[in-house]
N, C-alpha and C positions, 0 to 999 in steps of 0.2 A: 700702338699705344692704347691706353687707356685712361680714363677720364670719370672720374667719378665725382661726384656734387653731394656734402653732406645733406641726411636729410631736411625735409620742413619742418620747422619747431612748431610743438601743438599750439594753437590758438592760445591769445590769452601769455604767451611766453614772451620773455624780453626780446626784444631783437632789438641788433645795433642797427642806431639813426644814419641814415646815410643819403648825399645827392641824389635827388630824382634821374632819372634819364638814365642816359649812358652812363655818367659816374658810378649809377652802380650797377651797374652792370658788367659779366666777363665775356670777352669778347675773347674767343682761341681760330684765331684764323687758321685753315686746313688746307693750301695746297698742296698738290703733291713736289711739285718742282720748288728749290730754296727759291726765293727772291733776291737773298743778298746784295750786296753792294754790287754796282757795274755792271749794272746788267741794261739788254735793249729789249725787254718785255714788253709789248705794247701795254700802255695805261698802267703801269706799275707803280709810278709815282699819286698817281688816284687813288689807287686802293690802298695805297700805302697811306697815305693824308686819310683817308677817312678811317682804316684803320686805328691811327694815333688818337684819334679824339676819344675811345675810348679810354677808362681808366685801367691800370696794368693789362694791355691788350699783351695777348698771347701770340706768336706765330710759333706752327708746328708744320712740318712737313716731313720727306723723306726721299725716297728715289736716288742718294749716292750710293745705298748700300753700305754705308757707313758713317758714325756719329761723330756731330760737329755742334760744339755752340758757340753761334756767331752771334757777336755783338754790330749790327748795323749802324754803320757812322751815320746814313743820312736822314735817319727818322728816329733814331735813339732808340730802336725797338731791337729785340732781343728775337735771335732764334733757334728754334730748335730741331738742329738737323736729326733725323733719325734713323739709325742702322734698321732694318728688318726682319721679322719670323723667318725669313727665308733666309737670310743672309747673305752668302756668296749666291746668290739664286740657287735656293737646293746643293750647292756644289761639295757641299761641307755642313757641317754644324759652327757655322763663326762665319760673321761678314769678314770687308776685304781687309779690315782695320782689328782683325783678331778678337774681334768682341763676338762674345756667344751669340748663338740664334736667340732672340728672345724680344723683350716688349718694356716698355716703360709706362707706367705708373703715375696717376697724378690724382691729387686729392686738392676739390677746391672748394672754399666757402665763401660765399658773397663774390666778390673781386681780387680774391687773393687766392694762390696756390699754397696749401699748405703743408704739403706733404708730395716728394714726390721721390721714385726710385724705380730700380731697375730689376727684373726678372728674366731672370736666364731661362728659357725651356730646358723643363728636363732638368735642371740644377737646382743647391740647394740655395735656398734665398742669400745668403751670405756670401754668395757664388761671386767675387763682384771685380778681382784681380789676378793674373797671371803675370807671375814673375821666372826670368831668365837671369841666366847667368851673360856678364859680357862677353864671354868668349863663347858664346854657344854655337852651333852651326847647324844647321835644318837646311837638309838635302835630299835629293832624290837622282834617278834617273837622268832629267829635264835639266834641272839646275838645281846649284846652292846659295842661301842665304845667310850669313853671319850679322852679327851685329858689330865684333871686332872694335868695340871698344874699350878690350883688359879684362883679364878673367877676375880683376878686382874692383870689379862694379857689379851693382845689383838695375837690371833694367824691371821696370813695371809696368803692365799695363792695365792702368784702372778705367774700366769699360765705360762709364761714363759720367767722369770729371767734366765737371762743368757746366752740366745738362743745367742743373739749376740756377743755372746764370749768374756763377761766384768762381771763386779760385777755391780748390778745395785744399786743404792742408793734408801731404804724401808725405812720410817720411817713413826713417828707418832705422832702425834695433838691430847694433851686434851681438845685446846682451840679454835677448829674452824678452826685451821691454821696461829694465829700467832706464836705459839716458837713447836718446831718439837727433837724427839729425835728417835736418830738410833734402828732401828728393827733388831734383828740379828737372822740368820739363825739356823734352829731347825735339827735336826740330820736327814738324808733321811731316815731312817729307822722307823722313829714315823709315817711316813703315814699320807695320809689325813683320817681323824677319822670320817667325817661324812659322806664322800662319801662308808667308808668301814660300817660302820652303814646300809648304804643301800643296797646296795649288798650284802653283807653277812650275815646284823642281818636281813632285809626284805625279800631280794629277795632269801634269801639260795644259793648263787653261792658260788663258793666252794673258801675256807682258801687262797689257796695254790694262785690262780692266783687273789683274789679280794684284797692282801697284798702287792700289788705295792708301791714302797719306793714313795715318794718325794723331788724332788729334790728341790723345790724351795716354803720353805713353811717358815714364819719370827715369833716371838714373839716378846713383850715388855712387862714391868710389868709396870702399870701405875703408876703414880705417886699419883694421887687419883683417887681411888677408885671407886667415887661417879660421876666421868665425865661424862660429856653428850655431849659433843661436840668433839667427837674421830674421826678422818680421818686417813686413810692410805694412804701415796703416793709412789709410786714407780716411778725410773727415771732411763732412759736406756740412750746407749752412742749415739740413736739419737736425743735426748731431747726430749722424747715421754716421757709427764707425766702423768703417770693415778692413778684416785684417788680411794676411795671406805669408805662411810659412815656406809651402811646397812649390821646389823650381820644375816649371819643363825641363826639361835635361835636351841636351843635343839629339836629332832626329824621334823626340816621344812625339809621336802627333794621333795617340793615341786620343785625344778628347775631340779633335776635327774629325777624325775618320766613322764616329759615332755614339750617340749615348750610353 
């Protein structure tokens, strides 16, 4: 990830009045292991309490190999799981959750985040969604993966919904993008299906660690069938909208195997 702090305003410049201390202060906690709910961390709950007392304290972290934002019930803080450069460790160009190798982004001033987004390596900035068809199937050798839920659904996976700590608004266009209907979220447990096709039905990397949930993957069943004019748009809470027309087609794993 990345972390940037707009500049200091020249001398003599307005700046907003704000509490002394902590309040204004940003505090981005960095471990590497999530904290999340239920855990037996020694002193977790410590750091977690001094944490809170600042104002919009940040948690960041990473090490699943793939992105998740968790909303912590026991401290009302927010966090930010994060996929990796490396993503499947080198194994591929995509973590386990089919989101590109790549890094996230974050613009802060004073105590607030105001800007933040995701960057694919290697990809074009707008790079931000890969969509399937429901009947697709991604196989190899090793094994195959389908997703086998009707070749009249469109599945999504927008790389990373949510990071921002919001629900983002996914939806979808049989008609080019005049009339749009809500895409809704697929269980984290179904995975992304083509990128585990590759890993494990190609590459034989093993069950256990190429079965990473996802957290942020949409369906919709269409309304016909036969559309040809399908878009997906996703829209986050800094009005960053990204679109995406082009399906993976069954066994392309053409964008995992290399830049």
């Amino acid at each position: 990830m990345q972390l940037f702090r707009r500049p200091a305003e020249p001398v003599g410049a307005h700046k907003r009045p704000g509490p002394a201390g902590r309040g204004s202060q940003k505090l981005a906690g960095k471990p590497h292991i999530p904290l999340r709910d239920n855990t037996g961390y020694l002193n977790r709950k410590k750091v977690l309490d001094m944490i809170s007392r600042y104002k919009n304290p940040t948690l960041m972290c990473a090490h699943t190999h793939y992105f998740q934002p968790y909303h912590m019930r026991s401290h009302k803080l927010f966090e930010r799981i994060h996929g990796g450069t490396c993503g499947y460790f080198w194994r591929s160009t995509c973590g386990g959750d089919g989101t590109p190798n790549g890094f996230m982004v974050y613009e802060i001033d004073g105590t607030e985040i105001i800007d933040t987004y995701f960057k694919a390596s290697q990809r074009a900035d707008d790079y931000q969604i890969r969509l399937y068809r429901g009947n697709a199937e991604f196989a190899g050798p090793y094994a195959t993966y389908k997703y086998d839920v009707g070749a009249d659904v469109v599945v999504a996976n927008v790389f990373t919904s949510g990071m921002d700590g919001t629900t983002w608004k996914v939806e979808l266009s049989e008609d080019g993008g005049k009339t749009w209907s809500v895409m809704t979220e697929m269980s984290q447990s179904y995975g992304d299906r083509w990128i585990r096709g590759y890993h494990i039905g190609v590459e034989k990397h093993p069950v256990e660690s190429g079965t990473s949930p996802c957290y942020h993957q949409y369906q919709c069943k269409l309304k016909n069938p036969e559309a040809t004019g399908i878009v997906v748009r996703a829209t986050d809470s800094f009005n960053h909208v990204y679109t995406q027309t082009r399906f993976n087609e069954s066994n392309d794993f053409t964008e995992a195997e290399g830049y």
